[in-house]
C-alpha positions as CSV (number, residue, x, y, z in Angstrom):
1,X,18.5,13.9,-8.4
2,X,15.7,16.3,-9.2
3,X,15.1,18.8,-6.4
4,X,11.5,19.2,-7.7
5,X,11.1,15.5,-7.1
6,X,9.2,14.5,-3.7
7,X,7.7,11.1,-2.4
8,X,5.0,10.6,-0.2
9,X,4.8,7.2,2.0
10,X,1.5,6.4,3.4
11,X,1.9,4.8,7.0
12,X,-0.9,5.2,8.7
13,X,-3.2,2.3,8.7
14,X,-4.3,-0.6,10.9
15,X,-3.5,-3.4,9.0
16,X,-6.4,-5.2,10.6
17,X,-6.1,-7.8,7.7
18,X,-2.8,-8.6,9.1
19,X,-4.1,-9.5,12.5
20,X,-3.2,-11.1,15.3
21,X,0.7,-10.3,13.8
22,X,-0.3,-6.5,13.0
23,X,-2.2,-4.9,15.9
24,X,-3.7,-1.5,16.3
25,X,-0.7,-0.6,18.6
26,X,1.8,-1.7,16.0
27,X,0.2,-2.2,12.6
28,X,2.2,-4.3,9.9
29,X,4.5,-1.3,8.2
30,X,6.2,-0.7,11.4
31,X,6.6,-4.7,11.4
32,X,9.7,-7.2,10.2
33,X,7.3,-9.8,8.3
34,X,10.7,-11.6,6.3
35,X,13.1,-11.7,9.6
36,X,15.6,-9.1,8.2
37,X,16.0,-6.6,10.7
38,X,13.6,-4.2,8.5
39,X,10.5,-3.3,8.7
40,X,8.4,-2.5,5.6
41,X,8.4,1.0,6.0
42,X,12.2,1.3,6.3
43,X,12.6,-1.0,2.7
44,X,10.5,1.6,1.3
45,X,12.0,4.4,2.3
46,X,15.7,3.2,1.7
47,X,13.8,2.0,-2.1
48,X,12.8,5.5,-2.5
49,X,16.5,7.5,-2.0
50,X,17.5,6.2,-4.4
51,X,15.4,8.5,-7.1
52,X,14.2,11.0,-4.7
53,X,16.6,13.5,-2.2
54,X,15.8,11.7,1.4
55,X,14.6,15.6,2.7
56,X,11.9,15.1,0.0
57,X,10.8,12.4,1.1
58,X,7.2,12.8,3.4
59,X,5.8,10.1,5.3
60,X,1.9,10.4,6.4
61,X,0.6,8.7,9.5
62,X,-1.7,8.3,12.6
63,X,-1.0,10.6,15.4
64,X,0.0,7.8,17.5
65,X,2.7,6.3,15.5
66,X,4.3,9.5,15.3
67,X,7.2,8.3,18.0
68,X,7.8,4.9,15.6
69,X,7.9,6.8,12.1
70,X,10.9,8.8,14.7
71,X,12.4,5.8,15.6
72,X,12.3,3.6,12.6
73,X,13.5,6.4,10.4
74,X,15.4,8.8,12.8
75,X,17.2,10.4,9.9
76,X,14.1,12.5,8.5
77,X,12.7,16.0,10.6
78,X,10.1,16.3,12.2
79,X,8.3,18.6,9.4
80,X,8.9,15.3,7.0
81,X,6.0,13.5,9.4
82,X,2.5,14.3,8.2
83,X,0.1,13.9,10.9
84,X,-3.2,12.7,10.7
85,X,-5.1,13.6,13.8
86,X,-8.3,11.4,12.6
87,X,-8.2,8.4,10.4
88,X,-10.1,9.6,7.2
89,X,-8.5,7.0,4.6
90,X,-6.2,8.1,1.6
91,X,-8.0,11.3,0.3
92,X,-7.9,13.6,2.8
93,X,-4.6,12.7,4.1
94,X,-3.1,12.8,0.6
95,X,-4.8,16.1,-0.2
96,X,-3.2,17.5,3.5
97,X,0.1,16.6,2.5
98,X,-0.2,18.0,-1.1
99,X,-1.0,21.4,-0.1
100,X,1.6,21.2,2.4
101,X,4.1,20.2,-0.3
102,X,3.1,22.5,-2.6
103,X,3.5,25.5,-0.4
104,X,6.6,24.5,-0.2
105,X,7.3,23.7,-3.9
106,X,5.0,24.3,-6.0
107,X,7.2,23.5,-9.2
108,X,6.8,19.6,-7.2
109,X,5.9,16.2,-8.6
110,X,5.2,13.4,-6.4
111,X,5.0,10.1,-5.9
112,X,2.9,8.7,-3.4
113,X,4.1,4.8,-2.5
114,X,2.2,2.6,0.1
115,X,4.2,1.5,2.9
116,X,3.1,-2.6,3.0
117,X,4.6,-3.4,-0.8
118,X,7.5,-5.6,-2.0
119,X,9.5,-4.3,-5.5
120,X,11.6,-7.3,-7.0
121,X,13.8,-5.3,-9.7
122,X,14.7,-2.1,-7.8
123,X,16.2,-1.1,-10.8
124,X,13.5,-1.4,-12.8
125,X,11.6,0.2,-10.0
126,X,13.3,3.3,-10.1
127,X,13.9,3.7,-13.9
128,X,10.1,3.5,-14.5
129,X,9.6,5.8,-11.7
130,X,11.7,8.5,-12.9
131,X,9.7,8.1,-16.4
132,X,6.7,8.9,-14.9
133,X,7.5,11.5,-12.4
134,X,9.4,13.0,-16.0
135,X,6.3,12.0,-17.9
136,X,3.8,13.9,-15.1
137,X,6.0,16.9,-14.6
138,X,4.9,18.5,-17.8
139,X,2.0,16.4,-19.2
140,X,-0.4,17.8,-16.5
141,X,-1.5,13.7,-16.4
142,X,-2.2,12.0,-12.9
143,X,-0.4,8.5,-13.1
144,X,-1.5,5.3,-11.5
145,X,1.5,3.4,-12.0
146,X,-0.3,-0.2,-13.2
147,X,1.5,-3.9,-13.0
148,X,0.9,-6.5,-16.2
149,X,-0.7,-9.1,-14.0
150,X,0.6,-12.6,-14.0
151,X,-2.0,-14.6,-12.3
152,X,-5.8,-14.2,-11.9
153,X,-5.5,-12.6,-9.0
154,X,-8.8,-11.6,-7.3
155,X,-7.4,-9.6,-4.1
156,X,-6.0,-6.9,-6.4
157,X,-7.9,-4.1,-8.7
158,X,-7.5,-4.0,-12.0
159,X,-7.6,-1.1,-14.8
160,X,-8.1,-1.3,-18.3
161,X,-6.5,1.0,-20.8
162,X,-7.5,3.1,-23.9
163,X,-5.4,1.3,-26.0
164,X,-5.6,3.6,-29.1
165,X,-4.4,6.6,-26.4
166,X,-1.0,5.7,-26.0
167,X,2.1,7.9,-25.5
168,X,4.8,5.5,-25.0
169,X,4.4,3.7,-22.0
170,X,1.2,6.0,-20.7
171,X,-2.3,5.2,-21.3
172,X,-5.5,7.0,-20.8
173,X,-7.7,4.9,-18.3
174,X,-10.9,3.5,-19.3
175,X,-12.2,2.1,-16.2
176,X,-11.4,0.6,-13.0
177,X,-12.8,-2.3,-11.7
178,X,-11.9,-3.6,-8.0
179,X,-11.1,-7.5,-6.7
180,X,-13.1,-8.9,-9.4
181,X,-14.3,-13.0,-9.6
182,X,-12.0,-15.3,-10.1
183,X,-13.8,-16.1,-14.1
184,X,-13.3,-12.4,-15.0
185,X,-9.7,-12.4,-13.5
186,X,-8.9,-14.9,-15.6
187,X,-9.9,-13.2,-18.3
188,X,-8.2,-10.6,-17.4
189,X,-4.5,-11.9,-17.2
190,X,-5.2,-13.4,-21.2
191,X,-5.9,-9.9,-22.1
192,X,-3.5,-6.6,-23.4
193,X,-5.7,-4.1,-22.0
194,X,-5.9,-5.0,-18.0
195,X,-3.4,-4.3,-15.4
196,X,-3.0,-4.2,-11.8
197,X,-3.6,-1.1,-9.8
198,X,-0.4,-0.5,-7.4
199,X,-1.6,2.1,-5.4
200,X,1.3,4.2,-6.8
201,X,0.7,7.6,-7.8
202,X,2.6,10.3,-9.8
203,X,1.6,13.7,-10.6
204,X,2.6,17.4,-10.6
205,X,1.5,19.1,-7.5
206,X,-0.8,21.4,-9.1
207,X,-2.5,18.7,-11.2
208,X,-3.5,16.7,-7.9
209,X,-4.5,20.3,-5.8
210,X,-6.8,21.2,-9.0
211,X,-8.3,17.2,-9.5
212,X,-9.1,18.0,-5.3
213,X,-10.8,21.4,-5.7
214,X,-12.6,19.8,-8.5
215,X,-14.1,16.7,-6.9
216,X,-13.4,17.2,-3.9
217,X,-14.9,21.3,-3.0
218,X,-16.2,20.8,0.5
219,X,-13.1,19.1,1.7
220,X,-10.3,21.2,0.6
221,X,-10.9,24.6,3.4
222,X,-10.9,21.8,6.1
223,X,-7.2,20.9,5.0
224,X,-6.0,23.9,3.3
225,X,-5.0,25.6,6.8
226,X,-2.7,25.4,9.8
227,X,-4.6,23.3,11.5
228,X,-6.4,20.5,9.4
229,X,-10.1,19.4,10.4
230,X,-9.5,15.7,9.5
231,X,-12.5,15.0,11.9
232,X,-15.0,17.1,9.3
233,X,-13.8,15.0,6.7
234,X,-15.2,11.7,4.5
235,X,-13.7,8.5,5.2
236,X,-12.9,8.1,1.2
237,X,-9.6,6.5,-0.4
238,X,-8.0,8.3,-3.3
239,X,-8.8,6.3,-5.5
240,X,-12.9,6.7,-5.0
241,X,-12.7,10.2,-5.0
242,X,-10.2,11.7,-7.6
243,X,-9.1,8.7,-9.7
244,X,-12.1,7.4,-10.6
245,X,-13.5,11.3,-11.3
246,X,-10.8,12.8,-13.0
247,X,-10.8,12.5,-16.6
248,X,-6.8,12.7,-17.2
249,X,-6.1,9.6,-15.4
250,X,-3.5,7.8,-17.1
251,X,-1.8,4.4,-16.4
252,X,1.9,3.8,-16.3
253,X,2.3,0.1,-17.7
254,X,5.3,-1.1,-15.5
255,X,6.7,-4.8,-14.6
256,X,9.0,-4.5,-11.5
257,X,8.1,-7.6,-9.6
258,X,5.9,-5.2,-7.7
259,X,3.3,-7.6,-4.7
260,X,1.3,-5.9,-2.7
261,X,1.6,-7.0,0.9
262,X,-2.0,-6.2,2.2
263,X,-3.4,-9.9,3.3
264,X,-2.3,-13.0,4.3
265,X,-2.6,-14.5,0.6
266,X,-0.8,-12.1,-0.5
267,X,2.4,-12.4,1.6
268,X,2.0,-15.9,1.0
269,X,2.1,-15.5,-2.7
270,X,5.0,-13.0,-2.3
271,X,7.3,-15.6,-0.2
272,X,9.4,-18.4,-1.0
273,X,7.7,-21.8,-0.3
274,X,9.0,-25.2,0.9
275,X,8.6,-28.2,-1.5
276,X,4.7,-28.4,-0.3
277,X,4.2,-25.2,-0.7
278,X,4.4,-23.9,2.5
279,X,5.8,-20.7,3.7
280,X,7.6,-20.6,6.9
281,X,7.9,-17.1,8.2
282,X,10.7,-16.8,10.5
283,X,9.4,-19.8,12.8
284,X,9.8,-23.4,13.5
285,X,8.2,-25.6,12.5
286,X,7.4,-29.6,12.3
287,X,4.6,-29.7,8.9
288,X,3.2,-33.3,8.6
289,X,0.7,-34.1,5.2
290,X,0.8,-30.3,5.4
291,X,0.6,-28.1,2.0
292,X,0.3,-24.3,0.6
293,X,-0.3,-23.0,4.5
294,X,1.7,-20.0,5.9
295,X,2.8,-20.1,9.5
296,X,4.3,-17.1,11.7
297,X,5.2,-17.9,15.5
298,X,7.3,-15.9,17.4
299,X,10.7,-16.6,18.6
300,X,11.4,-19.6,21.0
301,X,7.7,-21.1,19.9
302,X,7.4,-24.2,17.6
303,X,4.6,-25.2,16.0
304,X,3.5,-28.8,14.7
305,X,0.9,-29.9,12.3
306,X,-0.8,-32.1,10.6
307,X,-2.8,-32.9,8.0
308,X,-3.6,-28.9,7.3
309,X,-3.8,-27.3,3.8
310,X,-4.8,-23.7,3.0
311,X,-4.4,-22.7,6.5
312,X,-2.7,-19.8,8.1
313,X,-1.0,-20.4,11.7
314,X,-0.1,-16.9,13.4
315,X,0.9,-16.5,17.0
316,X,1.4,-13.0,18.1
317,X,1.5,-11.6,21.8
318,X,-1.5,-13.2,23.2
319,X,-3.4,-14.5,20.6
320,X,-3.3,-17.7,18.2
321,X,-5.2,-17.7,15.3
322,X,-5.8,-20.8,12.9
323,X,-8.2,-20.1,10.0
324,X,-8.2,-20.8,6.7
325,X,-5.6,-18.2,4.9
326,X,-7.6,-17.1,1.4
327,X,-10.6,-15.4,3.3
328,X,-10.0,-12.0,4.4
329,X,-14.0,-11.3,5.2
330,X,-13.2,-14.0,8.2
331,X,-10.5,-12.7,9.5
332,X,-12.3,-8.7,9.3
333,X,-15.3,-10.5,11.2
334,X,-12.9,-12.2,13.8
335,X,-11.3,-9.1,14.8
336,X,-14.7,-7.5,14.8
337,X,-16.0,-10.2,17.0
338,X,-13.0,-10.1,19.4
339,X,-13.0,-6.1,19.9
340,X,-16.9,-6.3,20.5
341,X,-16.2,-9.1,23.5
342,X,-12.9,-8.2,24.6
343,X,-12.2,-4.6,23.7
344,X,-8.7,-3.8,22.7
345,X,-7.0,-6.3,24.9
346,X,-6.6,-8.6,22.0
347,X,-6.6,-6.2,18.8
């Protein structure tokens, strides 16, 4: 392995999309969604030593999960755990843990990986991983590693290409466009020039410090110290703020099996289904005239239904929701609704 190689894992969200299962005290990548024994940010990590030295690897997260980073991955230090004292979205914690990296190495290329995805072909995964972290070493390029989609899928973002700026399996970016309708993602998926945004990121240290001082001035004194100001900065994600600038953006065009795990619908297009297309999640359950629902109960709890299609069923601690599964702006506006009236009993 490459001692200039590192690996960021982002682990500090809420997950609130995830709710009731994934709650502000135990969010979704600290969670065992498929009943193995793992949670999603230990199949990440364990998916990224296998290209990258484990003391490279850097995991950025709230202050309070801190203790379950510790637990879940006892085998990293201390120093590996990036904390962010205020929740300020991917930028500024990305742009913390960059500087931190690159005063340690500043010959280092990184790969930033959310914690919340699921990677079919692992071997796959890793060989087009090394090409870019290869590839963004010495092209002074920032990669956003991009999936040939495979469905009109309207949850994910998409990028289109440059197709006449090609260097072997890079592309210059022409434009992103986020969760579009479902008549441009079909067009889309018919297309050559349109792929998925991953949320994976590759680039040479210096690249990404020099794309933040660029377009992102006013933040980078707040971060560039001892003691970060996370409070002082924008709530902005990566991807708003450098990506979408920067005008060496390329696209790695991969196809690992990649899924992103961020809603309901998407674990539920991620996981095997029954003959009426429901997924079970580690439950039981009696399904009458029931089809394409997702159900999660917890252990010792059964569930039976009838008649119900599109639904999700998720028990969790002390709440039960039942909703339809495909509309995320419900579920944001239930958990909304429930912290307003019952605080953080329930969220």
């Amino acid at each position: 392995m490459n001692n200039n190689y590192y690996c960021i894992i982002m682990a500090g969200g809420m997950g609130r999309r995830f709710w009731p299962y994934s709650r502000k005290e135990l969010p979704k990548q600290f969670l065992d969604f498929f009943g193995t024994g793992e949670t999603l940010l230990r199949i990440t990590f364990d998916r990224c030593k296998g290209l990258i030295n484990p003391e490279n690897i850097y995991v950025t997260t709230y202050i309070n999960y801190k203790d379950i980073v510790k637990n879940i991955l006892p085998e990293i230090d201390d120093k590996q755990i990036i904390i962010e004292e205020e929740r300020r979205n991917t930028a500024p914690s990305l742009a913390y843990a960059s500087h931190l990296i690159q005063k340690i190495n500043p010959d280092a290329t990184i790969v930033v990986m959310p914690s919340d995805q699921i990677i079919l072909n692992i071997d796959n995964f890793r060989s087009a991983i090394t090409k870019g972290l290869n590839f963004a070493s010495t092209s002074g390029k920032l990669i956003n590693v991009g999936i040939k989609p495979t469905r009109p899928e309207t949850g994910y973002g998409y990028i289109q290409i440059e197709e006449e700026d090609k260097e072997g399996d890079f592309c210059r970016v022409k434009t992103f466009i986020e969760k579009p309708a479902l008549e441009f993602a079909k067009v889309f998926v018919e297309g050559n020039e349109f792929y998925w945004n991953s949320g994976i990121f590759i680039w040479h240290v210096t690249t990404i410090m020099n794309a933040f001082h660029e377009n992102m001035t006013e933040v980078c004194p707040r971060l560039e110290c001892e003691t970060p100001d996370f409070s002082a900065c924008p709530n902005i994600s990566i991807d708003y703020s450098i990506m979408e600038k920067a005008d060496n953006v390329y696209v790695q065009m991969c196809d690992f099996g990649w899924a992103d795990v961020g809603t309901w619908q998407s674990l539920y297009d991620a996981s095997p289904k029954d003959i009426n297309h429901n997924v079970i999640l580690n439950s039981n359950s009696l399904l009458y005239d029931c089809k394409e629902n997702i159900v999660l109960m917890p252990k010792g709890k059964l569930v039976v239904a009838e008649g119900l299609e599109g639904y999700l069923i998720a028990e969790h601690d002390n709440v039960l929701l039942i909703c339809k599964k495909d509309d995320q702006n419900s579920i944001r506006k239930f958990v909304n609704d429930v912290e307003m009236k019952f605080g953080d009993e329930y969220v």
